[in-house]
C-alpha positions in Angstrom: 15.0 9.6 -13.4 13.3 8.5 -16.5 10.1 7.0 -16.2 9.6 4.0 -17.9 5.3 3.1 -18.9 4.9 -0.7 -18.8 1.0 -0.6 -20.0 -0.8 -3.9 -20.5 -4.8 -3.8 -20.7 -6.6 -3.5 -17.7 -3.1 -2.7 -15.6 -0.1 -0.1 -15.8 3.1 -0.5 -13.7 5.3 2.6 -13.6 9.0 2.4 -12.8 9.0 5.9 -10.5 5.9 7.6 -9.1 3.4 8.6 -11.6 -0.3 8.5 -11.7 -2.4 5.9 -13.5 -6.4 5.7 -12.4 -9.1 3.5 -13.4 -12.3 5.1 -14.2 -13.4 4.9 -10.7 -10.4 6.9 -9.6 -9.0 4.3 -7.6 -5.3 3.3 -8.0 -2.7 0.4 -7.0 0.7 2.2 -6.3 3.2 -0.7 -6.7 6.9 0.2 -6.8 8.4 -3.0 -8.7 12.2 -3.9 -8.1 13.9 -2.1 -10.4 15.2 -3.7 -14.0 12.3 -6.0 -13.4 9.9 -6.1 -16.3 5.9 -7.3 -17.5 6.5 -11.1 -18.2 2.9 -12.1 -18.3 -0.8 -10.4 -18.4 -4.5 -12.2 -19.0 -7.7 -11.1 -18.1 -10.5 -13.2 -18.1 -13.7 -12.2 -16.8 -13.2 -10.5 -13.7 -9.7 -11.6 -13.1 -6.8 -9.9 -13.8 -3.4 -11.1 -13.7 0.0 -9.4 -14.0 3.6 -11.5 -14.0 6.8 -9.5 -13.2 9.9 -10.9 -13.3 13.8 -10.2 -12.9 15.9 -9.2 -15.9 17.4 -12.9 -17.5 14.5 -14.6 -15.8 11.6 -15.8 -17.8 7.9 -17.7 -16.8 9.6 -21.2 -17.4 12.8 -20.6 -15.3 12.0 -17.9 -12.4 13.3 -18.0 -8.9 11.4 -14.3 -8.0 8.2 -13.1 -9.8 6.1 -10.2 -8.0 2.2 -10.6 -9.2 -0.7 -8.9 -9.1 -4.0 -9.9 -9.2 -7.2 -7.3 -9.4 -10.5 -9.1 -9.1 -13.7 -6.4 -10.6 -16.7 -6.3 -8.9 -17.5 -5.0 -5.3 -15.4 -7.8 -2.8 -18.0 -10.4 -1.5 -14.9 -11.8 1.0 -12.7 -9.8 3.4 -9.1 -10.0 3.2 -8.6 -12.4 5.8 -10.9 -15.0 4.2 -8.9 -14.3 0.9 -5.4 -15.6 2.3 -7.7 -18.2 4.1 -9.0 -19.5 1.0 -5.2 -19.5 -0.4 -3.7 -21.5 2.6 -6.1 -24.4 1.1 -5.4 -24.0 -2.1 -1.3 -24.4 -1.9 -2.0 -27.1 1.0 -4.0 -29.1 -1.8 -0.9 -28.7 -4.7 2.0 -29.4 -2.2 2.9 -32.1 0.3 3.1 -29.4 2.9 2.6 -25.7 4.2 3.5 -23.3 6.4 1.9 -20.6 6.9 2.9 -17.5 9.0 1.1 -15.6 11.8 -2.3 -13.4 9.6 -1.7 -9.4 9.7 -4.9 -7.6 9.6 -4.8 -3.7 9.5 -6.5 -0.5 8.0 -4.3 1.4 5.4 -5.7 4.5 3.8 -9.1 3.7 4.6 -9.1 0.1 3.2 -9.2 -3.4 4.9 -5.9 -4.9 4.8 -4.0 -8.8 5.3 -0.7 -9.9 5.1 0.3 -13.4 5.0 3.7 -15.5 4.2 2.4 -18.9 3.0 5.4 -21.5 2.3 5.1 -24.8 -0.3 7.6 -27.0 0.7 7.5 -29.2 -1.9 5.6 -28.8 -4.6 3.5 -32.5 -5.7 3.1 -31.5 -9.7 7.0 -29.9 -9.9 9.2 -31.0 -6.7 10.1 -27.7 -6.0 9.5 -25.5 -3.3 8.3 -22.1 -3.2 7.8 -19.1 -0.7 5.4 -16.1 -1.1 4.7 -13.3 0.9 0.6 -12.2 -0.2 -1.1 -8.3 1.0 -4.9 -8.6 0.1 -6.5 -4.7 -0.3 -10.5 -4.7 -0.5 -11.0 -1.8 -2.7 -14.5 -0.1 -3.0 -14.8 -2.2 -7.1 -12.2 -4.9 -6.5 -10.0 -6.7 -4.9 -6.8 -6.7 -4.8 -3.7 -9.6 -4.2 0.1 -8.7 -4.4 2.6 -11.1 -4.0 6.4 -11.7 -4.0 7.4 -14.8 -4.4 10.9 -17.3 -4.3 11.1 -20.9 -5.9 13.7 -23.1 -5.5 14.6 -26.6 -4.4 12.1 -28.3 -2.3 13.0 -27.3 1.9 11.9 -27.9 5.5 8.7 -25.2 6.5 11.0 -24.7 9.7 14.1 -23.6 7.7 12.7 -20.7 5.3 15.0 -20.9 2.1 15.4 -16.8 1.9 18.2 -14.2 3.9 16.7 -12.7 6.4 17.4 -9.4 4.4 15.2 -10.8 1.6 12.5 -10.8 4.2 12.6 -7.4 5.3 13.1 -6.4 1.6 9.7 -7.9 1.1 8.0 -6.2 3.9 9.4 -2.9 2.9 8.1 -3.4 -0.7 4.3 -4.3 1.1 4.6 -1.8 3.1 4.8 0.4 -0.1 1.7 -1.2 -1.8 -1.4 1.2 -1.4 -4.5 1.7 -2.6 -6.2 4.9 -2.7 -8.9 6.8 -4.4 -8.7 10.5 -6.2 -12.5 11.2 -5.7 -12.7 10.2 -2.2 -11.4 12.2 0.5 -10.8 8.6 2.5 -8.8 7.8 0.4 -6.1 10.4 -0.4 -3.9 9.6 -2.9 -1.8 12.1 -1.4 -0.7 9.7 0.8 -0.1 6.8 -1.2 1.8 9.9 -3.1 4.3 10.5 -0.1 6.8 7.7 -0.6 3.9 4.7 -0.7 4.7 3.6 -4.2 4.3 4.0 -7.6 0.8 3.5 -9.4 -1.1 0.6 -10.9 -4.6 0.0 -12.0 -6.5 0.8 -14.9 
């Protein structure tokens, strides 16, 4: 299969499994859907922000986007206090939230959450939207991924998604690793076998 280099400062998303490392020799493997494409970057400051979209779908009319967010600087908050913070920031821009049950795990060495977090109904747009977040606390940064669905405003206790979009979202998380070339801990060999595809630098 061809491999296809989507490079945008500060970030590189591979279409198959390739390596990319930052000068730290840590890497982001994320495995995008495929035929989706770089709709969006900024960096400012320490923030870094990556928009990926479906083909035909652009930033002002999306109903799936897949983001990445890589914050420099050694993590002052864990994971969990990460999709913590979140939870109040969506429950102060929408007339509601759900929020689903907080996954805490180790994955190659590195502090891991997972978190659905649902906005009903949005109060700036009237929409509603649906996002599915994995928080990694890397050893320089921290890192957010998240899949998200917008749509017509809905009830928090009747999710708008398949239940097959739902597994295919915790498939894809379960494919997002970090790892580190230079640290044993941290085998990229693992986030090699079947874990992804790299990004980060």
């Amino acid at each position: 299969m061809r491999c296809v280099l989507l490079a945008v400062s500060g970030f590189l998303l591979l279409t198959s499994l390739a390596a990319a490392q930052q000068p730290s020799g840590e890497q982001l493997y994320v495995l995008p859907p495929k035929g989706w494409d770089v709709a969006y970057h900024d960096s400012k400051g320490n923030i870094d922000v990556t928009e990926v979209l479906p083909p035909g779908q652009t930033l002002k009319n999306w109903t799936e986007m897949l983001t990445v967010q890589m914050i420099s600087g050694q993590p002052v908050k864990t994971p969990q206090d990460v999709l913590t913070d979140q939870v109040e920031v969506i429950k102060n821009a929408c007339e509601d939230i759900g929020a689903g049950r907080l996954n805490l795990a180790v994955e190659n060495g590195y502090e891991t959450a997972l978190r659905a977090i649902a906005c009903p109904k949005s109060k700036q747009w009237g929409d509603g939207e649906l996002s599915l977040y994995k928080v990694i606390s890397g050893r320089e940064r921290a890192y957010v991924v998240w899949r998200s669905w917008r749509g017509p405003a809905f009830d928090k206790e009747h999710l708008p998604v398949p239940a097959e979009k739902t597994t295919e979202w915790l498939t894809f998380m379960q494919q997002v690793m970090l790892c580190d070339e230079h640290d044993p801990k941290h085998s990229c060999l693992v986030a090699q076998g079947g874990k992804g595809a790299p990004a980060g630098h």
